[in-house]
C-alpha positions in Angstrom: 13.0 -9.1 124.5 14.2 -11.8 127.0 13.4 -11.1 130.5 15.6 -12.0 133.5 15.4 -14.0 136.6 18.6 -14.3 138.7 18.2 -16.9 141.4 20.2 -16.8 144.6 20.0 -18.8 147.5 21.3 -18.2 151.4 21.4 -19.3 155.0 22.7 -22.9 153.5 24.1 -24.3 150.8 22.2 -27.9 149.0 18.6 -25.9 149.5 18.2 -27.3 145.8 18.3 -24.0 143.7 18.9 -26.1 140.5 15.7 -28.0 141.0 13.6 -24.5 142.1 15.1 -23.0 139.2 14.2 -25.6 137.1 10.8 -25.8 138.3 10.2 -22.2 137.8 11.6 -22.9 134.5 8.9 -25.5 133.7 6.0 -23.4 135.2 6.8 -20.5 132.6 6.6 -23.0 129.9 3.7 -24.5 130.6 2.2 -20.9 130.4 3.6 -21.0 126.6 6.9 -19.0 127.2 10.4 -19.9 125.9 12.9 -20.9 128.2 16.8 -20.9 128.9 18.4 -21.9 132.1 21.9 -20.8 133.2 24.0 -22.0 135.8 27.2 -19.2 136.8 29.0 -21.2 139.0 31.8 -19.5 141.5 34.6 -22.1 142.0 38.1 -21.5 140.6 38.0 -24.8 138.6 37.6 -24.3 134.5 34.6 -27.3 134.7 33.6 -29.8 137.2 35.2 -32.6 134.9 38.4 -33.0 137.2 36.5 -32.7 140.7 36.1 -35.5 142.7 32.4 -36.9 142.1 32.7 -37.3 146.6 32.7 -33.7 146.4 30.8 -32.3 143.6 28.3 -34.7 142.3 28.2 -36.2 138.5 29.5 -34.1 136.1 26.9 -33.5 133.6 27.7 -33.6 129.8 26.1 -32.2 127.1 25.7 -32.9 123.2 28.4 -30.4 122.5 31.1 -32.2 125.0 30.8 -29.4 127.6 31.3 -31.0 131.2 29.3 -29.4 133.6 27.3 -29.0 136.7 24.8 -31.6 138.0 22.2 -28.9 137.7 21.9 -28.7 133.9 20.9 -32.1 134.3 18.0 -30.5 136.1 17.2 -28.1 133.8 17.3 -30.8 130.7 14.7 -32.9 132.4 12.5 -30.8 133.2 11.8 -28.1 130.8 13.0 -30.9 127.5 15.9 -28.2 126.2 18.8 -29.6 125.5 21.4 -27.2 127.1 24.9 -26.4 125.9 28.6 -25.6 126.5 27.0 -21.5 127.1 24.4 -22.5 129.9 27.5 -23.1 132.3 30.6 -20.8 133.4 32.8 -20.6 136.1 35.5 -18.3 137.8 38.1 -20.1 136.5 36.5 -19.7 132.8 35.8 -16.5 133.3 39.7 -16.0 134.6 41.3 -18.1 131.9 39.5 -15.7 129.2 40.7 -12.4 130.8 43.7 -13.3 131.0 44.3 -15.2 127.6 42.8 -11.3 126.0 45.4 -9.5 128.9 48.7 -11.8 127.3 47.0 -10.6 123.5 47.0 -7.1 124.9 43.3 -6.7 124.4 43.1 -4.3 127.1 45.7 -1.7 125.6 47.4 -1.1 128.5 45.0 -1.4 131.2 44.9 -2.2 134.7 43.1 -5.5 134.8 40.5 -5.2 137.5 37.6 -7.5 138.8 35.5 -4.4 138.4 34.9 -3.9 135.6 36.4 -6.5 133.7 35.6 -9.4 135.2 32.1 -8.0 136.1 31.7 -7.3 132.4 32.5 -11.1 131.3 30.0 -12.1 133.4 27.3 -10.0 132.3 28.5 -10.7 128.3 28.0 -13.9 129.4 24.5 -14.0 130.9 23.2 -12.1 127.8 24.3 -13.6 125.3 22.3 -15.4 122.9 19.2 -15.1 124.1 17.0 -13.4 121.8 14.7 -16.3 121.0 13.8 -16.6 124.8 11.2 -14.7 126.7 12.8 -15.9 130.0 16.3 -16.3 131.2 17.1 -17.7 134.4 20.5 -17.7 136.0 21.1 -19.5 139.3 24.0 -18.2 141.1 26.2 -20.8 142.5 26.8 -21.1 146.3 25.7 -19.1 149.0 25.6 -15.5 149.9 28.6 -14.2 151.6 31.0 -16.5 149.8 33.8 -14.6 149.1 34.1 -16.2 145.6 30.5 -15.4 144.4 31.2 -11.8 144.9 31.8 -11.3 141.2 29.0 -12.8 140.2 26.6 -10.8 142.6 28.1 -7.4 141.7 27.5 -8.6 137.8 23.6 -9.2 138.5 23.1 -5.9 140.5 24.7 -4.0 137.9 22.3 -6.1 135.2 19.6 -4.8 137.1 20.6 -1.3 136.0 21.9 -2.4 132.8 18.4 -3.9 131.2 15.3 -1.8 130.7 13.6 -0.8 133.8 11.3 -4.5 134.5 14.3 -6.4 132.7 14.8 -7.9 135.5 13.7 -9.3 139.1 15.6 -11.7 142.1 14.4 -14.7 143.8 16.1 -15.4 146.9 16.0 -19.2 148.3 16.6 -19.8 151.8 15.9 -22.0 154.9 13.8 -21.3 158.2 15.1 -24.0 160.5 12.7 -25.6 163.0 13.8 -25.5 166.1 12.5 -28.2 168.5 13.0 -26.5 171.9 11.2 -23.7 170.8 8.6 -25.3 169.0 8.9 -22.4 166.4 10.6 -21.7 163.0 12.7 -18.8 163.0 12.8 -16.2 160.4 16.4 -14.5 162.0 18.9 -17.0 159.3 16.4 -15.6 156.2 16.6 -11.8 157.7 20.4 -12.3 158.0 20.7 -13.9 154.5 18.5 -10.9 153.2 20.7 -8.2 154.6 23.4 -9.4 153.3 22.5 -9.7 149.9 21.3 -6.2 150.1 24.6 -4.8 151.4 25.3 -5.9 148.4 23.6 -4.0 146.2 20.4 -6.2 145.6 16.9 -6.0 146.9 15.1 -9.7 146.5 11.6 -9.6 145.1 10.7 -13.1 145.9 11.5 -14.9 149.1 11.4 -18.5 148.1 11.5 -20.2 151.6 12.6 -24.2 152.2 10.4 -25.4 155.2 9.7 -28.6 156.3 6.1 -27.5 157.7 3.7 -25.1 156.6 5.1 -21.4 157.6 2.3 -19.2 160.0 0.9 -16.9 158.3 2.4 -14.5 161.1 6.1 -15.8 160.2 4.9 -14.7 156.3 3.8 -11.3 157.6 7.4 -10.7 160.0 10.0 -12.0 156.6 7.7 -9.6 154.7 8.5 -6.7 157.2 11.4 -7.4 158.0 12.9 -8.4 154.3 11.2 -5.5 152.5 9.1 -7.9 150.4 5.4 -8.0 149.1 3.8 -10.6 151.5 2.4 -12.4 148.3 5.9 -13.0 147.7 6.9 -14.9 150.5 6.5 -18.7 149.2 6.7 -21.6 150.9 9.2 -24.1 149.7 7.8 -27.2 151.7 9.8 -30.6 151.4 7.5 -32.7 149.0 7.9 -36.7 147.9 9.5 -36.4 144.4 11.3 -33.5 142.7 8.6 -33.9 140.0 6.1 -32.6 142.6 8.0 -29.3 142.9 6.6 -27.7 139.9 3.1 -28.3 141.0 3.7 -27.8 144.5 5.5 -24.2 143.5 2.2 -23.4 141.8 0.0 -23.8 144.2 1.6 -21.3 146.3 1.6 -18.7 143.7 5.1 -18.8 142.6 4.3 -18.5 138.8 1.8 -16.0 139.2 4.2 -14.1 141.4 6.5 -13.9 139.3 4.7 -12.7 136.3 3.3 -10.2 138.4 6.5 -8.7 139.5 7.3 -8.4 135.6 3.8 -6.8 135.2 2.3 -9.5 133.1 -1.6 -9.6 133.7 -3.5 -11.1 132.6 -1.1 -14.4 132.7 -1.6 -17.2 130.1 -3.2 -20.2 132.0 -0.4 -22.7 132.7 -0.7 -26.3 131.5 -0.1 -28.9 133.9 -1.6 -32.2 133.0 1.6 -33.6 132.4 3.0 -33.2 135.6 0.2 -34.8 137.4 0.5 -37.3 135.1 4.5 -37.8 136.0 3.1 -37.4 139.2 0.5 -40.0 139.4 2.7 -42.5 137.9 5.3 -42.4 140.6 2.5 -42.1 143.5 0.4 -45.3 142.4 3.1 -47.8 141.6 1.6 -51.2 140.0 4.3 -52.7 141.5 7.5 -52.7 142.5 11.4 -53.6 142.0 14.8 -53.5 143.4 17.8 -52.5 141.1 21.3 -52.9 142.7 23.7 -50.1 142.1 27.4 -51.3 142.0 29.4 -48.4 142.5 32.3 -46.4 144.2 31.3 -43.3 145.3 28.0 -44.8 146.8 28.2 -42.4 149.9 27.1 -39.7 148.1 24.2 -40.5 145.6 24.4 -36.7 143.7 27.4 -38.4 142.0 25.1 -40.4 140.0 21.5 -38.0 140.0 20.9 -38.8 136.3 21.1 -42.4 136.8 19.2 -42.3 139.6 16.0 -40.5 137.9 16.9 -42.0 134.7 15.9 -45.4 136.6 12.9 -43.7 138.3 11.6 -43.1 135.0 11.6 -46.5 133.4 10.3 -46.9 136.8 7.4 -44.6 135.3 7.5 -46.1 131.8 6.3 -49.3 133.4 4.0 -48.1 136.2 6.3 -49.3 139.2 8.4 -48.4 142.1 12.0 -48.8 141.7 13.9 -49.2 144.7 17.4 -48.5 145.0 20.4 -50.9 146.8 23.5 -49.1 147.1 26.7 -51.1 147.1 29.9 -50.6 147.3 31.4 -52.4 145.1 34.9 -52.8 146.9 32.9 -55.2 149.6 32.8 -58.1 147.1 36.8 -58.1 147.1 36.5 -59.0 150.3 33.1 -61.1 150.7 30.7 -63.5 148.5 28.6 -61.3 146.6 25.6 -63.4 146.8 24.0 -62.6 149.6 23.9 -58.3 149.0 22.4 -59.6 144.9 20.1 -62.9 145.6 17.8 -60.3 147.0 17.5 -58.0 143.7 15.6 -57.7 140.3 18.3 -56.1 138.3 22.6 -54.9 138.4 23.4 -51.6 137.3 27.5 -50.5 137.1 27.4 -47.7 136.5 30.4 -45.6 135.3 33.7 -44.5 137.2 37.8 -44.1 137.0 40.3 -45.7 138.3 41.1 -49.5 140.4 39.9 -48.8 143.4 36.8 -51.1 143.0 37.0 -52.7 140.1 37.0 -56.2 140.6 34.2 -55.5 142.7 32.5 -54.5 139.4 33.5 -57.5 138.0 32.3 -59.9 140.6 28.8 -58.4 139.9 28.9 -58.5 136.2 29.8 -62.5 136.6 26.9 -63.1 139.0 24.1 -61.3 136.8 25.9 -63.6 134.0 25.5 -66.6 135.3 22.4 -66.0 137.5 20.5 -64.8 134.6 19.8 -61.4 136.8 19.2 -58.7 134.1 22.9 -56.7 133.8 23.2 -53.1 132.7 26.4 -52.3 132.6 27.4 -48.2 131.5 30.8 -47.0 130.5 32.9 -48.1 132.9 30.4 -51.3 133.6 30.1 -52.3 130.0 34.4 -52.4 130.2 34.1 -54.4 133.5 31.7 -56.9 132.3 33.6 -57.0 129.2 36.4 -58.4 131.2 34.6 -60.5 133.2 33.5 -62.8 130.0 37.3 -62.4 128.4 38.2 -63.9 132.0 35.4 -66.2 131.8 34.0 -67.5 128.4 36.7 -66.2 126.2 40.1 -68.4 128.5 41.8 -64.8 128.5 42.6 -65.2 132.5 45.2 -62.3 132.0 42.2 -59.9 130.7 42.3 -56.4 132.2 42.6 -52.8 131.5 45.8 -50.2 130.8 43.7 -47.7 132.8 44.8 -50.0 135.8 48.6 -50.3 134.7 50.6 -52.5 132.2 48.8 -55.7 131.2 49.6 -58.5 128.8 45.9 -58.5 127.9 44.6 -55.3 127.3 40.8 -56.2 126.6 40.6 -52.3 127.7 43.1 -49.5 126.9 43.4 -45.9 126.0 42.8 -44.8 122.7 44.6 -41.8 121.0 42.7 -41.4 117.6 38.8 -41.7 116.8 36.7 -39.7 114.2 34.1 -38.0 115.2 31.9 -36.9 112.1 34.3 -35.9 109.4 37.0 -34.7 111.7 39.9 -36.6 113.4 39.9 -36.6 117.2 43.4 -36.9 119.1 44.1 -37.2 122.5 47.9 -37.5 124.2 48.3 -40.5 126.8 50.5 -38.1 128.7 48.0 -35.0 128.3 45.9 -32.8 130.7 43.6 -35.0 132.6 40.4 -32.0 131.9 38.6 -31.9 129.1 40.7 -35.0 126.9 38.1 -37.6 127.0 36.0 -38.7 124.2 33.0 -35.8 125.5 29.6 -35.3 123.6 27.5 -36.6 121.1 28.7 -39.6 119.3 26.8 -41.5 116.6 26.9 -45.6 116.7 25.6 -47.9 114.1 23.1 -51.1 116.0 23.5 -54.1 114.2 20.0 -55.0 112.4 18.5 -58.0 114.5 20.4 -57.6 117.9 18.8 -57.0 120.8 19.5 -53.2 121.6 18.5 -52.2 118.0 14.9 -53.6 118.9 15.3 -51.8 122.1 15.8 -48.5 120.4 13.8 -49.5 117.3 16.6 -48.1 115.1 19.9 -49.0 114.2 21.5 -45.7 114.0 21.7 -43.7 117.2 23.4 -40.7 119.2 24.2 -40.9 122.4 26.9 -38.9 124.9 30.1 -40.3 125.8 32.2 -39.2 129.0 35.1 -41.4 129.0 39.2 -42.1 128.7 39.1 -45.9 127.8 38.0 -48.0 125.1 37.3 -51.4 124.8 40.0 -52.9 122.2 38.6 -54.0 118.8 41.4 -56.4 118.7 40.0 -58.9 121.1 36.1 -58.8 119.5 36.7 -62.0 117.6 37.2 -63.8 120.4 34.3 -62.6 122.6 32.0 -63.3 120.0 32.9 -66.6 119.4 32.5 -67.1 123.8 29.0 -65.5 122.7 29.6 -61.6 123.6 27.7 -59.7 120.8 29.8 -56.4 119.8 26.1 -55.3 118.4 26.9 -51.6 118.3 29.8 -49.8 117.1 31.0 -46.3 116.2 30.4 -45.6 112.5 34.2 -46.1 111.2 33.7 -49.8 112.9 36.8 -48.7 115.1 35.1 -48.1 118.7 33.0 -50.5 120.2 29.9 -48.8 121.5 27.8 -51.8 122.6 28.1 -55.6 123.7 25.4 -58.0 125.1 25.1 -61.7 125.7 22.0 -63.2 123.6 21.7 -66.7 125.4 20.6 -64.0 128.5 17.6 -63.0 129.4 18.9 -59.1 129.6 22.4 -58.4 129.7 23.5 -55.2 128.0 26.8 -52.9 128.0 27.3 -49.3 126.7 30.0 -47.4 126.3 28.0 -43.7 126.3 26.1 -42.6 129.2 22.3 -42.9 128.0 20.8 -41.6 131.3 21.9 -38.0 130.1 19.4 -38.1 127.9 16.7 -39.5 129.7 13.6 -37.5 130.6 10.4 -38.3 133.0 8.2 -37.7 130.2 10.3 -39.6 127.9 11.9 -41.9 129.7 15.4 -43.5 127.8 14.5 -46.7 126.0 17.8 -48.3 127.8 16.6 -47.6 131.2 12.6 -48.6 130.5 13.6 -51.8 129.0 15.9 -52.5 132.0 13.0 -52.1 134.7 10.4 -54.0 132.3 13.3 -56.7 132.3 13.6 -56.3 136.0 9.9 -56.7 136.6 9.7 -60.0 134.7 12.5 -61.1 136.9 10.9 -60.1 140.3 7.8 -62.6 138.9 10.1 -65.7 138.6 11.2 -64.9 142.4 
């Protein structure tokens, strides 16, 4: 029978409950249990995949073409599960299904009422399919007190109830602010945060407390009082150097053990750790060290690319060195020589994007890693940039561009409407919904024998996920090739072009899919541990 752990959080929002749910996650299986993750997110949207990466972060996407939040990202890298289109739901899912059954007339007749119909999708939802787990934990979007996480609160009390008495328990993560003045951290925001999650209904059995210094013992003893928690329950959350430290760092002060405790597990299995100090060691005693430009558009806000950004600090691992990240905006080399912000670095990384705005910033980089024989790694909406750059370039086609940008007389980049995807045709409108119509999920690609990226991956058949609107066009691959652009990997019907790279370079590589997805610190992409090895030779010809 799965067990239940509902994770909250208060005071503030960004406290980081998908990385303390995660690492809770990873401490229960390294103690041998099975593990699911679930994210019930409150916002009226049906999925992130319209939301402004500004506001929300990446949208993660799994094998199954479900566009998500960032924190399933979380969740993938650190306990190795693969999560799906079920780990994720929002209001507006929850909303769209209700009242899709009201129009059948599922209901017979009834009023349709947030209690208990809405409450009841949510709790059909957290149960379901869970019986090859021992654990289940559900992180609860937002903050306490949001009005829109009120159905989702009501739906976990009433779990508690529902599942066998020990069925279930509550964590509850929140902040006690320093306050320099006083000298003191105060415990009032967590009592506050407390209270109102048990007007609610719910009674926390863990306090898991964010700190930026150790917490007195007497500050332990008053959230313990005052909170009607086991002082053994009140764990610190201190800030720590890398996300991969939490796990270990969440050990140490018992959260594991606490937890297992409040299900009445004793005596616990022993939990397995070496890995993690091995993840751990790797990133704290760097062999060396490199700098990896990222050319992007959303720069001022670096959640909207978190997988990229551990997906480089793990080739980082892979190779035993620091990787140091140079944000740029891409839109500055429209305006200025983009020498002196890339003289400076080992490696370019475009990552992907939508729309102009930028662009032939993008492009500006892809020409300078080109001809300064700077490694290039250029994803989704990269690869199509630096795609243009050598149809500009190499290939004479000065009008080269992309239909995402407008009419063109080139289109080296356009929209495609038809693609297979196994055995089944795929179809998308030009003039359709912008959510959920791009080529999502797990798509195979065949590598050609010989080329570069097939020795990368040491296979020429691979899977990787897609998140995208655009394609490059087929029609002008003869003519790259012959400027020297390799179209080395393509979709198996030979329609799609997945990959292109230049083999006169010392590392210049473009794919369509968004490999960092899949990448994991204990098994860091192939893509992304090349790219920093390629990176490190460059920083020795500096």
């Amino acid at each position: 029978m799965a067990r239940y752990i509902f994770i909250t959080g208060g005071v503030v929002s960004s406290l980081g409950k998908g990385v303390a749910s995660s690492a809770l996650g990873a401490l229960l299986q390294a103690r041998g249990y099975r593990v699911r993750l679930r994210k019930l997110d409150p916002y009226l949207n049906v999925d992130p995949g319209t939301m402004s990466p500004t506001q929300h972060g990446e949208v993660f996407v799994t094998d199954d073409g479900a566009e998500t939040d960032l924190d399933l990202g979380h969740y993938e890298r650190f306990t190795g599960r693969s999560a799906n289109k079920m780990d994720n739901i929002t209001t507006g899912r929850i909303y769209q299904q209700i009242i899709a059954k009201e129009r059948r007339g599922d209901y017979l007749g009834a009023t349709v009422q947030v209690i208990p119909h809405v409450t009841d999708a949510i709790k059909e939802f957290v149960l379901d399919g869970n019986e090859d787990y021992d654990f289940v934990l559900c992180e609860i979007g937002g903050t306490v007190g949001d009005i829109e996480g009120l159905p989702f609160f009501e739906a976990i009390r009433q779990l508690g109830n529902d599942l066998p008495r020990g069925g279930a328990i509550y964590v509850h993560l929140t902040l006690m602010p320093y306050i320099p003045t006083a000298g003191e951290l105060k415990t009032k925001p967590t009592q506050h945060s407390v209270r109102e999650l048990r007007a609610i209904g719910i009674q926390p059995d863990i306090l898991l407390v964010r700190a930026d210094r150790p917490i007195p013992a007497e500050e332990r003893r008053k959230l313990s009082l005052f909170c009607n928690v086991r002082e053994t329950a009140v764990i610190q959350a201190l800030d720590v150097a890398t996300i991969y430290d939490v796990p270990i760092a969440y050990h140490h002060e018992g959260l594991d053990t606490e937890v297992l405790a409040a299900f009445g597990i004793d005596p616990a299995p022993k939990p397995q750790l070496q890995r993690w100090h091995q993840v751990v060691d790797g990133i704290r005693n760097p062999e060396g060290e490199v700098t990896i430009a990222i050319v992007g558009k959303y720069t001022g806000l670096k959640d909207a690319y978190k997988s990229l950004i551990e997906a480089l600090y793990h080739g980082g691992i892979a190779n035993r060195v620091r990787v140091r990240l140079d944000w740029i905006e891409s839109e500055v080399f429209e305006a200025e020589d983009p020498a002196p912000y890339l003289e400076r670095v080992n490696g370019i990384l475009v990552p992907g994007g939508f729309g102009e705005r930028g662009a032939e910033g993008k492009i500006f980089a892809a020409r300078f890693a080109r001809e300064r024989n700077v490694p290039y790694f250029g994803i989704c909406f990269g690869m199509q940039m630096a795609v243009i750059e050598a149809a500009r370039s190499l290939a004479g086609i000065a009008a080269a561009g992309s239909t995402e940008f407008g009419a063109t007389p080139e289109p080296v980049v356009g929209l495609m409407t038809e693609w297979l995807k196994g055995n089944e045709l795929e179809k998308r409108a030009s003039e359709g919904d912008l959510g959920g119509t791009m080529r999502l999920g797990a798509y195979k690609a065949q590598l050609r024998e010989g080329s570069k990226i097939a020795g990368i991956y040491g296979a020429t058949e691979i899977e990787e996920r897609h998140r995208h609107r655009y394609e490059v066009n087929r029609d002008y691959r003869a003519a790259l090739e012959k400027a020297g652009m390799d179209f080395a990997g393509m979709s198996p019907d030979g329609l799609l072009p997945e990959t292109v790279e230049l083999a006169e370079h010392p590392w210049f590589i473009g794919v369509q899919y968004h490999p960092e997805l899949k990448s994991r610190p204990f098994d860091p992409h192939p893509l992304f541990a090349s790219f920093v090895a390629a990176a490190v030779e460059q920083s020795r010809l500096v």
